[in-house]
N, C-alpha and C positions, 0 to 999 in steps of 0.2 A: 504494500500500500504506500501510495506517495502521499501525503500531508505538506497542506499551504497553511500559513498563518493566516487570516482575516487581513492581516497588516502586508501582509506578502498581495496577495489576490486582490485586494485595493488599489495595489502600485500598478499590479499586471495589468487589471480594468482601467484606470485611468489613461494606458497608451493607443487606447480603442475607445479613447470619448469624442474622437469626432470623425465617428463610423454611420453611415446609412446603410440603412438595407432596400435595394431594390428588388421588390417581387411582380411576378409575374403569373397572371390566371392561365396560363400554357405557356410550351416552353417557351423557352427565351430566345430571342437573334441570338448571332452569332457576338461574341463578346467586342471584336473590334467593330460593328457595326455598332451595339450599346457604346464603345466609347467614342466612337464619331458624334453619333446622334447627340450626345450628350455632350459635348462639346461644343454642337450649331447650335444648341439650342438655351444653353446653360452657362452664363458669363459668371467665373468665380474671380477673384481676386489672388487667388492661389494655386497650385497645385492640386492635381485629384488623381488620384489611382481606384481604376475599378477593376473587380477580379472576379472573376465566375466562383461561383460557391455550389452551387448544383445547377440544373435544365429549366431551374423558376427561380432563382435567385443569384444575385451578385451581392458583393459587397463596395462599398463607396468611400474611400479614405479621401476626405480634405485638410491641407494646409492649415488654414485658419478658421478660428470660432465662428468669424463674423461668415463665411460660409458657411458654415454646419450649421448654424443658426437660420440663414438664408433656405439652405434643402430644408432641414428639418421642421420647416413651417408652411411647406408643399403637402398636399393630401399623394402626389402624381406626378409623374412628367410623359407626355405624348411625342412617342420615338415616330417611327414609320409606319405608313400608313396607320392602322388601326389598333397598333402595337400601346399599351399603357403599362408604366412599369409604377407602380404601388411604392411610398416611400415612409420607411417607416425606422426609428431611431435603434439602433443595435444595443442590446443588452448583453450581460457576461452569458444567460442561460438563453441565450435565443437558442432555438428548436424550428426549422422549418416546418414542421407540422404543427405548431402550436396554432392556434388562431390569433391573429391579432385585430382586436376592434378599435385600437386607439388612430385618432385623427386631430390634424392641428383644426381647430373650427374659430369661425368668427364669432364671440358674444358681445349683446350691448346691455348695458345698464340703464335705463331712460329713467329721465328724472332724478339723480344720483346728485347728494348734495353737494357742493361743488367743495365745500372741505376734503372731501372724501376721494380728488382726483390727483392722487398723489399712489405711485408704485406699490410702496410696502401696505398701503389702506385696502387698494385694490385686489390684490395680492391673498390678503384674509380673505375679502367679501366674497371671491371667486375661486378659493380654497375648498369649498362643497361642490363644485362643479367639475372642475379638470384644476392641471397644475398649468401657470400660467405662465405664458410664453414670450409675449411683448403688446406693448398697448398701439395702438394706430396713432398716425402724428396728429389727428387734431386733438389727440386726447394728452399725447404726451408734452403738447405745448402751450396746451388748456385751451384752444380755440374752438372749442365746440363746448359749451358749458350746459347743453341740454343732455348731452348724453356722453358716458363713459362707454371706450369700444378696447376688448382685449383680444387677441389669440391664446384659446387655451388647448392645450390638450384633453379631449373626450374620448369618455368608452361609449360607444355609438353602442356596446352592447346592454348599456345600462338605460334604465328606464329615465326622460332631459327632467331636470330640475328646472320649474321657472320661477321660482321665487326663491328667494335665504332670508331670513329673517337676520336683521342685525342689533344689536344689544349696545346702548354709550351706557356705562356704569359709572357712579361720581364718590365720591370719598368716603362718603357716609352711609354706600350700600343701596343706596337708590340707584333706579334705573329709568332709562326712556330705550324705546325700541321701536324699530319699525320694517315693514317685509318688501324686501329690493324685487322690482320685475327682471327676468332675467329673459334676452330676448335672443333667438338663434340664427346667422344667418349662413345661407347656403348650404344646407345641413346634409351632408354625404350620408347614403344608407346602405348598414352594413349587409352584407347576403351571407346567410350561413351555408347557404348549402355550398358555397365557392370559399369561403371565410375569407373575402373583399372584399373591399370598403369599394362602393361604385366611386367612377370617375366621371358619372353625367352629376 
């Protein structure tokens, strides 16, 4: 038996933290045709290495964050003709047969009090829904004070929240609360019997 420490296998993961996985609902082109396509079609600021992993999947190594951050908040990318390659963030225990339902999606906040449009606030309030990815610029430069808009990460297999209730608590144990609309846009639907996420 070989044994990793927790502290070992944390070091080994973090040199695979800005890995994509590209799937595919049948097989795949041929690997240097995936990295053409993916090159006309796909402007990174760095370097990318793609490598076949099996006949539905590749794996996707880039350079820099601000790319991984860039795929990584892709639901897809459309190769040739009617080819869709599924992009979904690589984990230590990825399993091609696992199903994956997670998808980056658009939420809004309407009517969100404008204290409250600030990252780490937003962050909480959207913490019951998916983990949160980056806010839209008129949110993140406060020009749109009617509505707060994030990318978060959702499990399209879980049943959408549209409201959270939020809690201000004050010194003395009192509280005020009130329940946020939570609003979805362009909502991808997962198919179990393919376990893809559509790309219409």
């Amino acid at each position: 038996m070989v044994i990793f420490t927790k502290e070992k296998h944390d070091i080994l993961t973090d040199t695979c933290r800005w890995t994509i996985i590209g799937k595919f609902s049948r097989t795949r082109p041929a690997i240097d045709i995936i990295r053409a396509e993916f090159n006309n079609i796909i402007q990174l600021k760095g370097t990318v290495k793609i490598g076949a992993f099996d006949l539905k999947h590749v794996f996707i190594d880039v350079e820099y964050e601000e790319d991984y951050e860039s795929l990584s908040s892709r639901n897809y990318i459309h190769l040739e003709g009617d080819c869709i390659m599924q992009l979904q963030k690589w984990t230590p225990f990825f399993k091609p047969a696992k199903r994956n339902s997670i998808a980056p999606v658009w939420i809004t906040l309407p009517d969100l009090s404008w204290q409250f449009f600030e990252w780490d606030a937003l962050c909480r309030i959207v913490n019951p829904i998916g983990y949160p990815l980056i806010m839209d610029k008129a949110t993140s430069t406060n020009s749109r004070p009617t509505t707060a808009k994030l990318r978060v990460e959702l499990d399209l297999a879980k049943p959408r929240i549209r409201e959270v209730a939020v809690e201000i608590r004050n010194a003395e144990g009192g509280f005020e609360r009130f329940t946020q609309k939570v609003e979805y846009e362009d909502l991808p639907e997962f198919c179990r019997d393919t376990q893809m996420i559509s790309a219409e």
